[in-house]
PAFIVO-65561 format. One record per residue: x, z, y of N, C-alpha, C in turn; residue in three letters. Coordinates in steps of 0.001 Angstrom, whole numbers, plus 500000, padded with zeros to 6 digits. Layout:
<atoms>
XZYXZYXZYAla ...
</atoms>
This chain:
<atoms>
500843500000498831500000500000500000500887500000501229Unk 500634499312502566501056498922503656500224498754504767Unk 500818499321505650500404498560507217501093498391508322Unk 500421496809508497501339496290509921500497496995511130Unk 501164497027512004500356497395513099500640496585514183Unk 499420496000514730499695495002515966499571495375516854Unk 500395495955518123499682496359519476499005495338519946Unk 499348494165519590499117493519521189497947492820520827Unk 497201492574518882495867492418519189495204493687518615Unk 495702494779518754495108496310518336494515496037517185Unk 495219495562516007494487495468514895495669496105513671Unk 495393496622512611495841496716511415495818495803510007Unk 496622495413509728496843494484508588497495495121507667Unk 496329495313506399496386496456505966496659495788503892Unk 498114495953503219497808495544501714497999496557500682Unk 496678496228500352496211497418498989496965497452497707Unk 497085498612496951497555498660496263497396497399494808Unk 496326496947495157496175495669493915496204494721495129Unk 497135494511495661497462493355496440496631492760497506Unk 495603493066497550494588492677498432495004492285499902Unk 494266491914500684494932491967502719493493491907503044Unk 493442492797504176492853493225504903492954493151506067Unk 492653492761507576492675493070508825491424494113509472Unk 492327495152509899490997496012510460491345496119512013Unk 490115495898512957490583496107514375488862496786514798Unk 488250497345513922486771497873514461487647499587515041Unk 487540499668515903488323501294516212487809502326515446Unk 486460502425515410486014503351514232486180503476512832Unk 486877502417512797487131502353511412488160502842510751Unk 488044503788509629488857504345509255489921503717508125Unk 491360503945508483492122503072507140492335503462505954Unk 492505502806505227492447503098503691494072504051503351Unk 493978504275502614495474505264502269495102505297500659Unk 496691505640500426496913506080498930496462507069498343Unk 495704507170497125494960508380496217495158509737496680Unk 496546510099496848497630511146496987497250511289498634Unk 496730510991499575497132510949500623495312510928501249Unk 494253511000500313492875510854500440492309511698501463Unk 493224513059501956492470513927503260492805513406504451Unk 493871512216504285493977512106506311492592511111505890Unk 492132511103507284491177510299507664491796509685509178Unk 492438508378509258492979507838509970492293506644510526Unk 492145506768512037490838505302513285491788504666513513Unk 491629503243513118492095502208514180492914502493515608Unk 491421503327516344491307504255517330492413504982517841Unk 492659505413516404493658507254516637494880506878516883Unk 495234505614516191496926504702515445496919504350517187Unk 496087503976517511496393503072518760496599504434520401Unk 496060505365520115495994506363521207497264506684521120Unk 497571506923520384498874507502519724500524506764520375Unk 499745505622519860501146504048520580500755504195522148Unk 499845504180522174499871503824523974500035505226524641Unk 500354506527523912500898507401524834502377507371524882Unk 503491506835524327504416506824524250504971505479525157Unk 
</atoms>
């Protein structure tokens, strides 16, 4: 599992553990994560507040 992160079209490009691709840019939307890793609950939203305070 992976993600790119795009600032500049605020989207996530996101590949699943069975290979899949995904683009997520809905802000509410939460990203997928590994089995092991199932309590973060991580927004589009949050990834991006995060980059643009720095």
């Amino acid at each position: 599992m992976g993600w790119l992160i795009d600032p500049k079209e605020r989207s996530v490009f996101v590949m699943g553990i069975d290979r899949t691709f995904q683009i997520i840019d809905e802000p509410k939307t939460v990203l997928p994560v590994p089995e092991f890793a199932k309590e973060i609950q991580l927004t589009v939203e949050r990834i991006f507040s995060w980059i643009n305070k720095s």
